[in-house]
N, C-alpha and C positions, 0 to 999 in steps of 0.2 A: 471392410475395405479390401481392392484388392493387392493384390504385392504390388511394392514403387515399381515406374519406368526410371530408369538412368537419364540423363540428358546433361551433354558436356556442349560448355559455351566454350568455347576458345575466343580471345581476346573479349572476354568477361567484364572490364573494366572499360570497354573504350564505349562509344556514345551508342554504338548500335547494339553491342552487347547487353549494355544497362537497359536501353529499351524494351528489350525482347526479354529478359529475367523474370521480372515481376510478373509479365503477363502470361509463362510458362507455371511458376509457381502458384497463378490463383486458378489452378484448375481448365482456362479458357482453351487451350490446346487439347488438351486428351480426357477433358469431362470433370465433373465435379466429386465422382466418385473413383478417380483416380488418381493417387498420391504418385507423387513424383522426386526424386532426389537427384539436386544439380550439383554436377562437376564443373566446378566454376576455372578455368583456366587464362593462365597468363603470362607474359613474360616476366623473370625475374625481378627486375627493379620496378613494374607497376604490382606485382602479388599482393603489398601490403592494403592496397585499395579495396579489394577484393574483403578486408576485415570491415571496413566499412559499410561494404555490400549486403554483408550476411548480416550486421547489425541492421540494416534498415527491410528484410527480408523477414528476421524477428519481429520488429517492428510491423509489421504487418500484419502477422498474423494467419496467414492461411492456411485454413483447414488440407489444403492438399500436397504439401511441402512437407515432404516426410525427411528432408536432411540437405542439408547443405556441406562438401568436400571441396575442400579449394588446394589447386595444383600448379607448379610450375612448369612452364612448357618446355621444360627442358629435361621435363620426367614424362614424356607422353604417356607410358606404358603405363603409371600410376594412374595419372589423368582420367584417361580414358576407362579404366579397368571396370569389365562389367557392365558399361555403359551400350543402352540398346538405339541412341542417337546421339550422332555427334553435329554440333552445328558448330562447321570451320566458319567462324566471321576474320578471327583475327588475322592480317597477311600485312607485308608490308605496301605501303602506301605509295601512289605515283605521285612523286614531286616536279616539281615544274623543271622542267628541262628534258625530263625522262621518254624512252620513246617505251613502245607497249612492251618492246620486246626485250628491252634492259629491265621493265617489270615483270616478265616472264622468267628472266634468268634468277632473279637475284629470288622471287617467291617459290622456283623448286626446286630447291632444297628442304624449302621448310614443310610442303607440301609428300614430298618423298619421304620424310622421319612420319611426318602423320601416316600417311601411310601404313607402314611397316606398323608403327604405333595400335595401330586401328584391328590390324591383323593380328596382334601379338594379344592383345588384352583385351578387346572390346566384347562386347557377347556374342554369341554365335547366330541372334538374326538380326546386329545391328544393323541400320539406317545412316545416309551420312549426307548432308546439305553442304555444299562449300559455297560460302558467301562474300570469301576473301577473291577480290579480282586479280588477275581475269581470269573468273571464278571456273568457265569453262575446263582451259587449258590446267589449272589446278585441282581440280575434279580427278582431272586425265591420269594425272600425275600418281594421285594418290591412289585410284584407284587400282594400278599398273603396279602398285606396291605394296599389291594387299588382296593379290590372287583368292584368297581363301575367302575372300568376302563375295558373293555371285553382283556380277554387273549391274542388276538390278534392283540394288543397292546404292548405290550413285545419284544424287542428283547435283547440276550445279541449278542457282538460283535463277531465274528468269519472271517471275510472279512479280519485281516488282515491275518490270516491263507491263505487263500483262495490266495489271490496277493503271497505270500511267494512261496504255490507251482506250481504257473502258472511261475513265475518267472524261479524255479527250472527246471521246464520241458521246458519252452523256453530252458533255456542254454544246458542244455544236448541234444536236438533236434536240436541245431544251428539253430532255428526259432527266430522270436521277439514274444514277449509276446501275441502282436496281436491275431497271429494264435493258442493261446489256448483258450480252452473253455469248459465250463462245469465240471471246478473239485470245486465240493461239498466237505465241511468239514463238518463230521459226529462229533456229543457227544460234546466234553467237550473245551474250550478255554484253554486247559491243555496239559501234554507231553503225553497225554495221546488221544489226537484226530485222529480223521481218515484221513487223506486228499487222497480223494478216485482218483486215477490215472484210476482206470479201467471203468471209464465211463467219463474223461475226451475223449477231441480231440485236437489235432494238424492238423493247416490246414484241418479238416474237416474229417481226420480221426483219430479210436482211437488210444490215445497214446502209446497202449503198443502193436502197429502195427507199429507203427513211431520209438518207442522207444524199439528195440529188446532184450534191458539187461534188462530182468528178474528180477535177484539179485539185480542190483540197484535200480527199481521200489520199491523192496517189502522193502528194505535195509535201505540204502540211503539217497534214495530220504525220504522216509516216516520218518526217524529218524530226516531228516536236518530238516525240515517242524515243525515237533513238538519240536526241542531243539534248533529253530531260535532265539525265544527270550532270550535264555541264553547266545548264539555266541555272540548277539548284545552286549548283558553288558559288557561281557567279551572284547570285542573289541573296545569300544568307555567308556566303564566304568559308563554308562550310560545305563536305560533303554529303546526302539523301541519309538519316541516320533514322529518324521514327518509321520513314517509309519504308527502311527497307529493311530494319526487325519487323513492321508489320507483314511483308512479304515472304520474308523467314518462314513467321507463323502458318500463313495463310499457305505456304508449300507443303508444311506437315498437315494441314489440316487439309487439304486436296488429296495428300497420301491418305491418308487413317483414318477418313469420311468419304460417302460412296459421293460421288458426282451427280449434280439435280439435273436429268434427263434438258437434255438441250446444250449442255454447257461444257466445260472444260476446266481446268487447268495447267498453266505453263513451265514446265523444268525442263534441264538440259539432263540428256542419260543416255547411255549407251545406246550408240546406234548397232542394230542389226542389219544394218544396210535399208531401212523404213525409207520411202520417197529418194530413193536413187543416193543415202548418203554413205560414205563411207563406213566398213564398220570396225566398231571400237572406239569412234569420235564421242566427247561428247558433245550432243548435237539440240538446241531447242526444237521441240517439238509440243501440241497441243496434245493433253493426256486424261482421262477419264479413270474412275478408280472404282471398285465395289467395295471399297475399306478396309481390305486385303489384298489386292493385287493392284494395279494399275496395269493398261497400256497404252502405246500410242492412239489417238484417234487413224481412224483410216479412212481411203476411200475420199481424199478430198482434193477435187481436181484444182488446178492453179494457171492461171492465164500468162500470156507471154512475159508481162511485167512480174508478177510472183515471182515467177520461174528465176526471171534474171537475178532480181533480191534475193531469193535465195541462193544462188549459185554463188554471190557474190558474199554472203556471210559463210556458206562452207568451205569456199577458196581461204578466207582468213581464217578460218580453223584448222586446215590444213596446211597453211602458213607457221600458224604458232605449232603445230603439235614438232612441224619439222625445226623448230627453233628450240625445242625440250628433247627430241630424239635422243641425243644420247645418256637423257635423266630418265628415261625409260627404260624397265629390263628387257634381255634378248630373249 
């Protein structure tokens, strides 16, 4: 067997954490012949849950769970220590009243200690997925606070975007999900993101050859995609919690699995200035990988309407970053 990877959950205990555990522990992320040891993290007064965790984590069984460490988030440095991925889920939650940007103030600070945290103890080619929202602008955050890590290292989450509208143009195409491919989410994990139809494909060709409603493409489809996650609360009364440790997963397994010729997948990460964006944002973009690097896709031209959709999720990105600016070092 070979040596464990590290992988720290942060907010380990809450619905999306617990999701994503077990299915890092049975091997499904980084292969069957790869043993893995979770840093299970959490806030003080839920830590004890976290006993309960490890017992049903035992209870399971799996051959590739070389160890279970459980930490309080108020020791990052322990936490994290050694750890060659960290998946930030845990953040504080927007309650009713809140506007985004009272959720931006009050989540970095917690995202600045990660940070530093991240810098100080993690290993030296860790990985980091922030999945706590708005994952973006806490991505930014932490990243900004943890120089020593290279940029591209960052990702915030966007994949679940990504399955919502492959999902979407499955059903509308009466295809299965299989045969889509290639829809990149552009900008923001916000109502305000791209999820780009016009360089996806169905079955091999493009969607909006497969898919001849127009209005619903530009409509629709792109409004369902960006105000999914509010259908969901409103439906279940509850926030996207299986979906979107499945999206977790499916991030790391886009990193550290080469890309099937034709396809994509979507994270938000440093921009270099790619497609006109600002650099240093984190910005979504559609990404291809060889199992060891990834980059942006390129080369992919955008119509007047794209153009505006996007302009208008990196306007709100550059909104929030200036609403963090001075949580940011000089």
């Amino acid at each position: 067997m070979k040596a464990p990877i590290r992988v720290a959950v942060t907010g380990a205990a809450g619905n999306i954490g617990y999701a994503l555990i077990f299915r890092i522990a049975s091997g499904e992320v980084f292969g069957p012949d790869q043993p893995v040891i979770l840093h299970l993290v959490e806030v003080p007064p839920v830590l004890k849950a976290l006993d309960g965790i490890e017992m049903e984590l035992d209870d399971c069984a799996f051959d590739t769970l070389a160890g279970v460490q459980k930490a309080a988030s108020d020791n990052l440095e322990a936490a994290f220590a050694g750890c060659n991925w960290v998946l930030c889920v845990g953040s504080i939650p927007r309650k009713e009243g809140m506007e985004r940007g009272d959720l931006i103030r009050i989540n970095g600070p917690i995202f600045t200690s990660t940070g530093k945290a991240i810098e100080a103890a993690a290993a030296k080619g860790v990985r980091v997925v922030v999945v706590g929202n708005p994952c973006n602008t806490n991505c930014l955050i932490a990243m900004n606070h943890a120089p020593g890590v290279p940029r591209d290292r960052w990702f915030a989450m966007t994949m679940l975007d990504q399955n919502r509208a492959a999902s979407q143009l499955a059903y509308k195409a009466g295809q299965p999900v299989a045969a889509v491919r290639h829809v990149g989410i552009w900008g923001n994990h916000s109502a305000t993101q791209f999820p780009d139809y016009q360089h996806a494909t169905i079955n091999g060709q493009p969607a909006p050859k497969v898919i001849s409603d127009t209005a619903w493409l530009k409509t629709t489809f792109v409004e369902s995609v960006q105000k999914r996650g509010a259908a969901v609360i409103k439906a279940r009364g509850a926030s996207s919690a299986a979906s979107a440790a499945n999206a977790v997963l499916d991030t790391v397994k886009g990193i550290v699995r080469p890309t099937a010729q034709g396809d994509c997948f979507s994270a938000a990460v440093c921009s270099q200035g790619d497609y006109g964006v600002d650099e240093g944002l984190i910005f979504g973009y559609p990404l291809v990988s060889d199992g060891s690097n990834w980059k942006i896709v390129q080369g992919l031209e955008h119509d007047d309407d794209a153009r505006q959709r996007i302009q208008v999720t990196l306007d709100e990105l550059k909104s929030e970053r200036d609403t963090i600016r001075d949580l940011l070092p000089n």
